[in-house]
ZADO-1210 file (C-alpha; in nm, 4 decimals, padded with zeros to 6 digits):
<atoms>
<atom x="15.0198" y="08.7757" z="08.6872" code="UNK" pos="1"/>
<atom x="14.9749" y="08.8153" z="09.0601" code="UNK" pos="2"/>
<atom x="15.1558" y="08.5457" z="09.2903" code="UNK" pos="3"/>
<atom x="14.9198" y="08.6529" z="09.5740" code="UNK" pos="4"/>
<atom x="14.6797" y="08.3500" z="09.7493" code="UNK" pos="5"/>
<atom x="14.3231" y="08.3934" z="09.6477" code="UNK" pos="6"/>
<atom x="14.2295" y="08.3989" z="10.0348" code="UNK" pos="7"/>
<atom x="14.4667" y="08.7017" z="10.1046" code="UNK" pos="8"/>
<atom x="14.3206" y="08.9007" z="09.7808" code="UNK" pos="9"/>
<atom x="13.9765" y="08.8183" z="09.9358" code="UNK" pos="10"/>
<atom x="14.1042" y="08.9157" z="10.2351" code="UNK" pos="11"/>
<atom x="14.1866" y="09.2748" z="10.1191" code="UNK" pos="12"/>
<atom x="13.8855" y="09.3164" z="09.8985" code="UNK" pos="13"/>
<atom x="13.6703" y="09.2686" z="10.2433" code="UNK" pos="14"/>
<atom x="13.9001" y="09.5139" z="10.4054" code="UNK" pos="15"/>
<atom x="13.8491" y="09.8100" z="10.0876" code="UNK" pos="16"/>
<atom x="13.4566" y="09.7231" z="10.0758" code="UNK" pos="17"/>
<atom x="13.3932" y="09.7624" z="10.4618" code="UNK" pos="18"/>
<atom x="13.6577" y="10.1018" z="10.4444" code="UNK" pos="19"/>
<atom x="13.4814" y="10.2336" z="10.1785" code="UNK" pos="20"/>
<atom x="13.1145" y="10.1653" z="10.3303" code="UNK" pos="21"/>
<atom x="13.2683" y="10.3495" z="10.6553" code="UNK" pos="22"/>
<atom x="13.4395" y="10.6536" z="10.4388" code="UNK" pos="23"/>
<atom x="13.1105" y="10.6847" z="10.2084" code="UNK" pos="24"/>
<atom x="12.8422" y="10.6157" z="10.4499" code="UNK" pos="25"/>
<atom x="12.9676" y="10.6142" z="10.7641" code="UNK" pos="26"/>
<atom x="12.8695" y="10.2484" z="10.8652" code="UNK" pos="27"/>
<atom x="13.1560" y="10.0930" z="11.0503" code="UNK" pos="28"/>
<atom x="13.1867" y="09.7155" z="11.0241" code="UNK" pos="29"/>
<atom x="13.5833" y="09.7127" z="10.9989" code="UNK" pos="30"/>
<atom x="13.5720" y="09.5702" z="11.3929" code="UNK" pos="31"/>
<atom x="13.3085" y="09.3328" z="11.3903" code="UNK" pos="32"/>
<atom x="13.4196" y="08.9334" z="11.4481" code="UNK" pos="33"/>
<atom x="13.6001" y="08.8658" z="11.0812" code="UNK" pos="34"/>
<atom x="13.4267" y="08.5078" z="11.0217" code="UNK" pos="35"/>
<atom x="13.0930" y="08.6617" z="11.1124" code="UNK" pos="36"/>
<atom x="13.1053" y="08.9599" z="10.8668" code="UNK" pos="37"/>
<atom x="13.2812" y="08.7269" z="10.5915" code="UNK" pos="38"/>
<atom x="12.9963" y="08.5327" z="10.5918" code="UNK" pos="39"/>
<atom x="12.7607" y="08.7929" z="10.5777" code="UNK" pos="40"/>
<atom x="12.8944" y="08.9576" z="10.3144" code="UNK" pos="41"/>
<atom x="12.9620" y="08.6591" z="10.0475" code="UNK" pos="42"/>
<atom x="12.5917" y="08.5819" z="10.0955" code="UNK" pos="43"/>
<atom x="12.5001" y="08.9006" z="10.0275" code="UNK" pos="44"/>
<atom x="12.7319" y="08.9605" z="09.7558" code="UNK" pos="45"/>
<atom x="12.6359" y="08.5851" z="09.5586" code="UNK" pos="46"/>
<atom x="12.2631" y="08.7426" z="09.6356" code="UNK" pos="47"/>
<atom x="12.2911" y="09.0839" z="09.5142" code="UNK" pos="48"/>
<atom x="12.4861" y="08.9224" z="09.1881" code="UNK" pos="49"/>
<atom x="12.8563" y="09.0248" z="09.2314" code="UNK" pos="50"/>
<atom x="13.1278" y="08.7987" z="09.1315" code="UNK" pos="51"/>
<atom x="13.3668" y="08.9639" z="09.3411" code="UNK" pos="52"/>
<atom x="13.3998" y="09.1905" z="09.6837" code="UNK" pos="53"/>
<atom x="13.5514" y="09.4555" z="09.4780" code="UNK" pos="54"/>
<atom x="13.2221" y="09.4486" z="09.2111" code="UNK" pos="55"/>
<atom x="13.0189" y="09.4902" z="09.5264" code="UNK" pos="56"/>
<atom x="13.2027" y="09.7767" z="09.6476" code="UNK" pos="57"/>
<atom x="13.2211" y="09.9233" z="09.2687" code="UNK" pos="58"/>
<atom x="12.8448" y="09.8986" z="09.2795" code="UNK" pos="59"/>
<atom x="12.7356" y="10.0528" z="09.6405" code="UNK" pos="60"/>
<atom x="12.9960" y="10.3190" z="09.5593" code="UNK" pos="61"/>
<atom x="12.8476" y="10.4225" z="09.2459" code="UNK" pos="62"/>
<atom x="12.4712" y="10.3077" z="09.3683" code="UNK" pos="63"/>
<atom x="12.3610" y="10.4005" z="09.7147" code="UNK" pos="64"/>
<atom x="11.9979" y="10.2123" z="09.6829" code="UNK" pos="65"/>
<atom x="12.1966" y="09.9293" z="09.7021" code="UNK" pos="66"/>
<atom x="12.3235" y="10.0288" z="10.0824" code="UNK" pos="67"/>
<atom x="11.9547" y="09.9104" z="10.2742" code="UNK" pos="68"/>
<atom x="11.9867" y="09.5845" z="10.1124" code="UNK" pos="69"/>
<atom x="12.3712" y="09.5446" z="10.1834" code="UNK" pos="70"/>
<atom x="12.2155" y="09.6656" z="10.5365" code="UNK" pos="71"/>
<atom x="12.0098" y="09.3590" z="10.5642" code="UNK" pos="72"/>
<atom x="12.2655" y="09.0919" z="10.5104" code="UNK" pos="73"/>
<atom x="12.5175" y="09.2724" z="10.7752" code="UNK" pos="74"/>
<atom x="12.2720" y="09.3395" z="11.0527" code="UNK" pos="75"/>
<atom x="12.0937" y="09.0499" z="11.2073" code="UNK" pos="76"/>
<atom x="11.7526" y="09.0765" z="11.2491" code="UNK" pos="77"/>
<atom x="11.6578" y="08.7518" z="11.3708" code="UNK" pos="78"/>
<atom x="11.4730" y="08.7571" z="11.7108" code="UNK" pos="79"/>
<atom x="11.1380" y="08.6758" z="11.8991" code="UNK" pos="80"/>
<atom x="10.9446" y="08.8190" z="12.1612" code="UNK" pos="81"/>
<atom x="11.0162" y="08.7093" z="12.4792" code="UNK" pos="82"/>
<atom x="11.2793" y="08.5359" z="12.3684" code="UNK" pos="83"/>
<atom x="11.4885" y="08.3039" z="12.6533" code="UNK" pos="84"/>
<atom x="11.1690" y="08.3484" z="12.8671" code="UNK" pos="85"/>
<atom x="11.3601" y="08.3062" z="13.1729" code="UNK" pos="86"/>
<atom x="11.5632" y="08.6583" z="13.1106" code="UNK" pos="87"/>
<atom x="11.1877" y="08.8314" z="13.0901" code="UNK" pos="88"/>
<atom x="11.1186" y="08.6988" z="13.4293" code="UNK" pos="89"/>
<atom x="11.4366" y="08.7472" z="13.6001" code="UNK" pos="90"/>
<atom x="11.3414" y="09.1380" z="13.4663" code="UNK" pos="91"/>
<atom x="10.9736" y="09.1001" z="13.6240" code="UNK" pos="92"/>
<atom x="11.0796" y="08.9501" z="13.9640" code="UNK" pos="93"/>
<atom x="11.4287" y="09.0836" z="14.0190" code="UNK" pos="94"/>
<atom x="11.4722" y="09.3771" z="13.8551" code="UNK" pos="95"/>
<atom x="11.1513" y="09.6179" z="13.8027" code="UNK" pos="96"/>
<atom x="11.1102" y="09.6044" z="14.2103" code="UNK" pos="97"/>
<atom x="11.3736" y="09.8295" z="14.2367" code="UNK" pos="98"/>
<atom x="11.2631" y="10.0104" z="13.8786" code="UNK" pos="99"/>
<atom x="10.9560" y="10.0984" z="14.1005" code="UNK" pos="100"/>
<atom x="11.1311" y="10.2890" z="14.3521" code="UNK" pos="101"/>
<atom x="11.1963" y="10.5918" z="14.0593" code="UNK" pos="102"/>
<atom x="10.9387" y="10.8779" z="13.9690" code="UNK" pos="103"/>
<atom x="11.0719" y="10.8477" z="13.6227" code="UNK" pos="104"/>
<atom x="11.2403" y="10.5390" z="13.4097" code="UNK" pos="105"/>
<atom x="11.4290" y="10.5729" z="13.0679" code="UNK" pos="106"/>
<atom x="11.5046" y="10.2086" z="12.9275" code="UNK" pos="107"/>
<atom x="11.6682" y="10.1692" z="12.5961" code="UNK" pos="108"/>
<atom x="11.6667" y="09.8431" z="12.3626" code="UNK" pos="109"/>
<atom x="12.0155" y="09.8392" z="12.1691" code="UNK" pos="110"/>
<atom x="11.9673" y="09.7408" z="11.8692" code="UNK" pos="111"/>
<atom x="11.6307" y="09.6693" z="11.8222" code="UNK" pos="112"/>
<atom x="11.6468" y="09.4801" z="11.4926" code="UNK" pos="113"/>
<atom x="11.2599" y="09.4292" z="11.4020" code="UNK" pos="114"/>
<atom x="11.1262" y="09.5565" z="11.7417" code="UNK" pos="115"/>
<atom x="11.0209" y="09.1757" z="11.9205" code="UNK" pos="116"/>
<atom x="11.2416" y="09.2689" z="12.1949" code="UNK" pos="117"/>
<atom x="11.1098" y="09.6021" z="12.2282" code="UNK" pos="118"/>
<atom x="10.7391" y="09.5599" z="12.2367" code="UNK" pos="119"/>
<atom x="10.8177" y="09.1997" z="12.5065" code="UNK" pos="120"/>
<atom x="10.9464" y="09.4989" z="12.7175" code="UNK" pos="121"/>
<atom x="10.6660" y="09.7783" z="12.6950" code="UNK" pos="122"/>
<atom x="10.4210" y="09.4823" z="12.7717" code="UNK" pos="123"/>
<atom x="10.6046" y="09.3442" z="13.0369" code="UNK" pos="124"/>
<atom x="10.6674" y="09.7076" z="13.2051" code="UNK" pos="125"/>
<atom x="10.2202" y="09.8014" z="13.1393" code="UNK" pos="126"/>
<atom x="10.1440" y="09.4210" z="13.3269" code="UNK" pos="127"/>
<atom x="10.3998" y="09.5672" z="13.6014" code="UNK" pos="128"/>
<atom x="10.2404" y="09.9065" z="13.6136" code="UNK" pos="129"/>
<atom x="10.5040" y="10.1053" z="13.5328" code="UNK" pos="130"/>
<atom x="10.4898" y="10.1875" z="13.1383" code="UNK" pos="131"/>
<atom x="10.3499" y="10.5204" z="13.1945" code="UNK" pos="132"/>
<atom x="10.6435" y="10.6273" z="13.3914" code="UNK" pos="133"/>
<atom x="10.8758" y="10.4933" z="13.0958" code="UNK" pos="134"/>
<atom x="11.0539" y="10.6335" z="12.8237" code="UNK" pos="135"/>
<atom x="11.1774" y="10.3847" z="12.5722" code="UNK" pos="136"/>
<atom x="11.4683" y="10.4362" z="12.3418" code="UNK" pos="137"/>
<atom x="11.4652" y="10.1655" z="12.0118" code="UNK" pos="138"/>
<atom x="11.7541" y="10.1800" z="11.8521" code="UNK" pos="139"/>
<atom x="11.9545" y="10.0095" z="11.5266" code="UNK" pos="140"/>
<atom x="12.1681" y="10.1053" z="11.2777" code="UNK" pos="141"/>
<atom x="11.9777" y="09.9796" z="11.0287" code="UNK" pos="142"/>
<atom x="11.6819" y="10.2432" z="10.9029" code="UNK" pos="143"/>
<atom x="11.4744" y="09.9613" z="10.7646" code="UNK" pos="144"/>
<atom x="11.4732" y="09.7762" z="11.0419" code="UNK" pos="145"/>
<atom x="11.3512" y="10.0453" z="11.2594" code="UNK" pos="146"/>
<atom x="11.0942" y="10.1093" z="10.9728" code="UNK" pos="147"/>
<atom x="10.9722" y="09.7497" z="11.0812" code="UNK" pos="148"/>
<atom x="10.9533" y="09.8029" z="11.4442" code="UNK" pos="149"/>
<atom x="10.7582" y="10.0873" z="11.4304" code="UNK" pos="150"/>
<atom x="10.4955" y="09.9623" z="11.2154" code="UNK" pos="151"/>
<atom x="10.4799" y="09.6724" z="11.4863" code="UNK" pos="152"/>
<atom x="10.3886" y="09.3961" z="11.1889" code="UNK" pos="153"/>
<atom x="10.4618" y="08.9977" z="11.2258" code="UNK" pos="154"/>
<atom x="10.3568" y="08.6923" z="11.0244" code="UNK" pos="155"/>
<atom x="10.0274" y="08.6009" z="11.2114" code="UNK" pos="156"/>
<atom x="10.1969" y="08.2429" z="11.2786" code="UNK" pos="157"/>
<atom x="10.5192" y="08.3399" z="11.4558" code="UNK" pos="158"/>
<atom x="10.2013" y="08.4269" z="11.7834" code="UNK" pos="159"/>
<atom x="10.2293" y="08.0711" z="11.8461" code="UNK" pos="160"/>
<atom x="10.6033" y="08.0617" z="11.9955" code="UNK" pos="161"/>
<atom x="10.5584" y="08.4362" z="12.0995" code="UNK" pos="162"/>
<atom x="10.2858" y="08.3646" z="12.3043" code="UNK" pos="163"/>
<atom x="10.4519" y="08.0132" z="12.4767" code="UNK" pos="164"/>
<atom x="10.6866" y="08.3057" z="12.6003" code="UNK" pos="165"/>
<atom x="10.5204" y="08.5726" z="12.7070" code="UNK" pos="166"/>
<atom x="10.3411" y="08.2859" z="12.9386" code="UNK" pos="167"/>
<atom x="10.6514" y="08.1344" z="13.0260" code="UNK" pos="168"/>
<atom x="10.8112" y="08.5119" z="13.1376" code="UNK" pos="169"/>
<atom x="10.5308" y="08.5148" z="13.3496" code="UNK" pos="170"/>
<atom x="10.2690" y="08.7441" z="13.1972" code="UNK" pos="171"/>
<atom x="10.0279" y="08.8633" z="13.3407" code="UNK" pos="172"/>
<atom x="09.7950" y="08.8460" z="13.0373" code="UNK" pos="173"/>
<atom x="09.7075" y="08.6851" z="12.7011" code="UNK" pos="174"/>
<atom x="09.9423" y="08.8052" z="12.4262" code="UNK" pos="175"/>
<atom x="09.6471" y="08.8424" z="12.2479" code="UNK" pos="176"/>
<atom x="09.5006" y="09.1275" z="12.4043" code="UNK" pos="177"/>
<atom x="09.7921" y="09.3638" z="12.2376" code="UNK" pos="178"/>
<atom x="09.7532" y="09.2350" z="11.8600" code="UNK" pos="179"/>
<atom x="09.4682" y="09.2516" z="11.6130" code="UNK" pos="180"/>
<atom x="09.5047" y="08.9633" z="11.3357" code="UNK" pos="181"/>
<atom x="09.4082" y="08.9988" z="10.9535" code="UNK" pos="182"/>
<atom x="09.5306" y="08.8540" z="10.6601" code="UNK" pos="183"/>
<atom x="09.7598" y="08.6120" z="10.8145" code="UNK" pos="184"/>
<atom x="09.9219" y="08.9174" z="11.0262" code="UNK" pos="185"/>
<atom x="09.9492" y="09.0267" z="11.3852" code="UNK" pos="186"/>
<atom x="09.9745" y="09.4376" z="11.4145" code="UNK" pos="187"/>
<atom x="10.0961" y="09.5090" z="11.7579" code="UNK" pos="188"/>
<atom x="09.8337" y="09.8213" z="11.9269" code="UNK" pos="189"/>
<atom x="10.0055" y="10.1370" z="11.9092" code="UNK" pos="190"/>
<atom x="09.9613" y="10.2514" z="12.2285" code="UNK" pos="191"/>
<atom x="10.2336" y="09.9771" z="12.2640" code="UNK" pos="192"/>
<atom x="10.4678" y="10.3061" z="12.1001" code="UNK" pos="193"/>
<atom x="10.3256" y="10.6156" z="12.2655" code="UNK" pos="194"/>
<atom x="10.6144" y="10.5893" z="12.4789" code="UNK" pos="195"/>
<atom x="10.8785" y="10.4614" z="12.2463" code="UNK" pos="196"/>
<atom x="11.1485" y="10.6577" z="12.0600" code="UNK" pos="197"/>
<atom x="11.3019" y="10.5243" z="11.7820" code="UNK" pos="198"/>
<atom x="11.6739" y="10.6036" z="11.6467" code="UNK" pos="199"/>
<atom x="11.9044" y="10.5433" z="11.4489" code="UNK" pos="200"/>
<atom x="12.2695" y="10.4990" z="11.6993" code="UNK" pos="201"/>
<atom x="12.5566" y="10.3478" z="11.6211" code="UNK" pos="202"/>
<atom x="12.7136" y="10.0892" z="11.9783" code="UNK" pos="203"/>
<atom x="13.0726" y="10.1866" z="11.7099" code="UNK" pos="204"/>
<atom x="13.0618" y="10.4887" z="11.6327" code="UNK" pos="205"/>
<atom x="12.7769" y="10.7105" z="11.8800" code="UNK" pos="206"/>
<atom x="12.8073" y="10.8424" z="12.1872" code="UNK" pos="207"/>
<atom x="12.5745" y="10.8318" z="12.4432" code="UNK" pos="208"/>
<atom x="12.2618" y="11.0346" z="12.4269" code="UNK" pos="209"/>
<atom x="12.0938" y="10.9934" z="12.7769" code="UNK" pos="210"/>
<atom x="12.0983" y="10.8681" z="13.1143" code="UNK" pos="211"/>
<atom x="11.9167" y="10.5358" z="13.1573" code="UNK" pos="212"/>
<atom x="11.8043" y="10.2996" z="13.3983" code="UNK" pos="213"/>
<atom x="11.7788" y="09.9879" z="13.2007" code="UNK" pos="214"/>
<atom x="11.9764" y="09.8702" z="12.8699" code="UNK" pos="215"/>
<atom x="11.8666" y="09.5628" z="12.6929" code="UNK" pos="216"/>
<atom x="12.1376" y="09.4975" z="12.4243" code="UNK" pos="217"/>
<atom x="12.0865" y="09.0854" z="12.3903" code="UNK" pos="218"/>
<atom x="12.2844" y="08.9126" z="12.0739" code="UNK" pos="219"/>
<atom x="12.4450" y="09.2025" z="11.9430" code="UNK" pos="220"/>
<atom x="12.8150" y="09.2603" z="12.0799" code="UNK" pos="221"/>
<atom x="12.8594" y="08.8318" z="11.9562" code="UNK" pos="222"/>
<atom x="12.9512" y="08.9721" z="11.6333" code="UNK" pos="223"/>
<atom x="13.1863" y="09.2415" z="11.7552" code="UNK" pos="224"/>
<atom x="13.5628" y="09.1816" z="11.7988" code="UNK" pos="225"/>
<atom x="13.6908" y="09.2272" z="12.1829" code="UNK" pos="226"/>
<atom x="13.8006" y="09.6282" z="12.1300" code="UNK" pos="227"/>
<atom x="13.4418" y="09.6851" z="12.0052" code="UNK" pos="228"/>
<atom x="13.2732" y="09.4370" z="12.2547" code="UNK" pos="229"/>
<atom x="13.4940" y="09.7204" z="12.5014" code="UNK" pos="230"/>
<atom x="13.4034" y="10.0045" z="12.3452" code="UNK" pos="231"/>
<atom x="12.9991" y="09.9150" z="12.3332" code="UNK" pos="232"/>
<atom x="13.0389" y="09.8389" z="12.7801" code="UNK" pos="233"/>
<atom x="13.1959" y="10.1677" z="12.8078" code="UNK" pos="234"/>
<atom x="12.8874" y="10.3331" z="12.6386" code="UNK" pos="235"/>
<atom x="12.6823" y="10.1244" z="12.8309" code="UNK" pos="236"/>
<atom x="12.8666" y="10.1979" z="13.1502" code="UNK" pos="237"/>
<atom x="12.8403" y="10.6053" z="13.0844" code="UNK" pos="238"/>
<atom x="12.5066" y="10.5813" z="12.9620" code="UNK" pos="239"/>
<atom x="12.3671" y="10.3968" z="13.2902" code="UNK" pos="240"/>
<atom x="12.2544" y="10.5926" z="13.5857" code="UNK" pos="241"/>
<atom x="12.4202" y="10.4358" z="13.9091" code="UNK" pos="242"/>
<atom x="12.2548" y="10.1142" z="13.9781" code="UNK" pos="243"/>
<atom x="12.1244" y="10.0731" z="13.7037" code="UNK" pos="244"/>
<atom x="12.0781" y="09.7561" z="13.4887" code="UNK" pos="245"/>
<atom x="12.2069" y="09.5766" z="13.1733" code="UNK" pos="246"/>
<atom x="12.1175" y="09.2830" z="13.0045" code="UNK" pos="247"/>
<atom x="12.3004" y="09.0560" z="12.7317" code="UNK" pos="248"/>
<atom x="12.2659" y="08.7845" z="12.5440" code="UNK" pos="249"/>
<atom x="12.2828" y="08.4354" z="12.7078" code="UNK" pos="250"/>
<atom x="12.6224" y="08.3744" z="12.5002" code="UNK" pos="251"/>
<atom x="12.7444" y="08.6959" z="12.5964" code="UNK" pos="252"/>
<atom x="12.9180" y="08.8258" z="12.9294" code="UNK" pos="253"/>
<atom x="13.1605" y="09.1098" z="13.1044" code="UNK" pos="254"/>
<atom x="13.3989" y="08.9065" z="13.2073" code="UNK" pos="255"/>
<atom x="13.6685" y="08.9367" z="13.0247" code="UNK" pos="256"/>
<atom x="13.5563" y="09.3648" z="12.9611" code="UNK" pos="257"/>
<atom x="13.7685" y="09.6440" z="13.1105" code="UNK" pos="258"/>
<atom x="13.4690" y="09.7509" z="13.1962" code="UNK" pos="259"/>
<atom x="13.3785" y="09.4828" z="13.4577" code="UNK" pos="260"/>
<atom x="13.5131" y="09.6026" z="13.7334" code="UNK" pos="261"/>
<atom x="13.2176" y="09.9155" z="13.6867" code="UNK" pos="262"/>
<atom x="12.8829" y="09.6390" z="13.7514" code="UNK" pos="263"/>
<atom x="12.8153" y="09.3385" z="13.9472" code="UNK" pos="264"/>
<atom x="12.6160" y="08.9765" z="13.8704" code="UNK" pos="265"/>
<atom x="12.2781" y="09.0936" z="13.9508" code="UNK" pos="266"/>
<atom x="12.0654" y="08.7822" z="13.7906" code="UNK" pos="267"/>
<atom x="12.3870" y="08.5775" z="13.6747" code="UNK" pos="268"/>
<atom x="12.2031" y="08.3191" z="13.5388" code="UNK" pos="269"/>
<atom x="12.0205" y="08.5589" z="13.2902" code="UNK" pos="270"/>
<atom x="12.3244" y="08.8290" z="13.2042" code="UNK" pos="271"/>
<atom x="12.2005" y="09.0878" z="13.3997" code="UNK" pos="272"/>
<atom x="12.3988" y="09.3421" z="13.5488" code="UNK" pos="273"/>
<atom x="12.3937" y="09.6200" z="13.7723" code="UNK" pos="274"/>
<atom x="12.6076" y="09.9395" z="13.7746" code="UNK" pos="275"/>
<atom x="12.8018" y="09.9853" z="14.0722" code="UNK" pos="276"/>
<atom x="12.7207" y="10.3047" z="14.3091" code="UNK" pos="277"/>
<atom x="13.0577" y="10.4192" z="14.3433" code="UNK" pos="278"/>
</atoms>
């Protein structure tokens, strides 16, 4: 009988399951922060019925419809439009002014997760007047996801908060004007995606696909360990166009990135950055 401690076996099983879901399907997880993906993945292994890691890999091995859900326990798709309203308006007042001065804009939203922060951008760049000028790139690694933010669907009473920050970001407009309700639903107009591509990219494994003048990537690179939270900045950094503009997550920053030295504090109370010139 094996003299090993049950947390080192569970240890290793998590190591073989997120190898094998990176050999067989080409997600990589193996650097994302340990005590974040643990408990991802013993929820979603007590909720997809597996008494052990090993089962679970056994089963998405030999099973591949149950990748999407194993998906949906590992990516976080928890968001809100407009969310920290104060970000939004450092955007409106601080940025887009010198967003104006292009003939052309490409902005993409790194991982897009449902598509709130997405759409709380094309809105916020029509009330600025400069949507038709703008490509949008929507990206996620998870396919279902993307599914979601393309159909542009939310429970009718999640308008409530969204619309306390869309007013607080200082819009320009009623929230209302870009949703049609029925049957306890909002569905977002799609002219709100004439302008929108949506991807599936990879911040771990992808390279960069196109020069860009904005990146939104807010709450993401928190689950990533440091050598990922590097490698994601050093996409960022190649995939901005000089003085251009990045925004994280209020619990996120570049100061401890190799990359830092490459942007400075634009709005430092919001996390936005811009690339340097030289």
């Amino acid at each position: 009988m094996s003299d090993v401690p049950e947390s080192k076996l569970e240890a290793l099983e998590i190591k073989l399951l997120l190898e094998a879901l990176f050999q067989h399907y080409h997600y990589d997880f193996r650097n994302y922060a340990q005590a974040s993906i643990k408990r991802r993945l013993n929820r979603a292994r007590e909720q997809m019925g597996f008494a052990t890691y090993s089962q679970l890999q056994d089963g998405l091995l030999h099973n591949p419809a149950l990748l999407p859900h194993l998906l949906s326990f590992l990516t976080i798709q928890v968001s809100e439009m407009f969310r920290d309203p104060s970000y939004f308006l450092g955007l409106r007042e601080k940025v887009l002014p010198h967003l104006r001065t292009y003939p052309s804009l490409k902005v993409w939203v790194a991982g897009c997760s449902e598509g709130e922060e997405l759409y709380s951008l094309v809105i916020l760049f029509r009330e600025e007047g400069l949507e038709d000028r703008t490509l949008f790139y929507a990206t996620d690694i998870n396919q279902e996801a993307l599914d979601k933010a393309n159909a542009g669907i939310y429970a009718l009473d999640r308008m409530q908060l969204f619309t306390a920050n869309h007013r607080k970001s200082g819009g320009k407009s009623s929230l209302s004007d870009y949703y049609t309700a029925a049957y306890g639903r909002a569905v977002f107009d799609r002219s709100l995606r004439q302008r929108v591509v949506f991807s599936d990219h990879s911040l771990v494994t992808d390279a960069v696909f196109a020069e860009m003048h904005l990146i939104s990537c807010r709450n993401v690179m928190i689950y990533f360990d440091r050598p990922l939270q590097d490698r994601a900045v050093g996409l960022f950094k190649d995939s901005l166009t000089r003085k251009g503009f990045l925004g994280l997550g209020a619990k996120e920053s570049l100061r401890f990135s190799n990359h830092a030295g490459a942007f400075l504090d634009f709005v430092k109370d919001e996390k936005i950055y811009q690339r340097r010139a030289e």
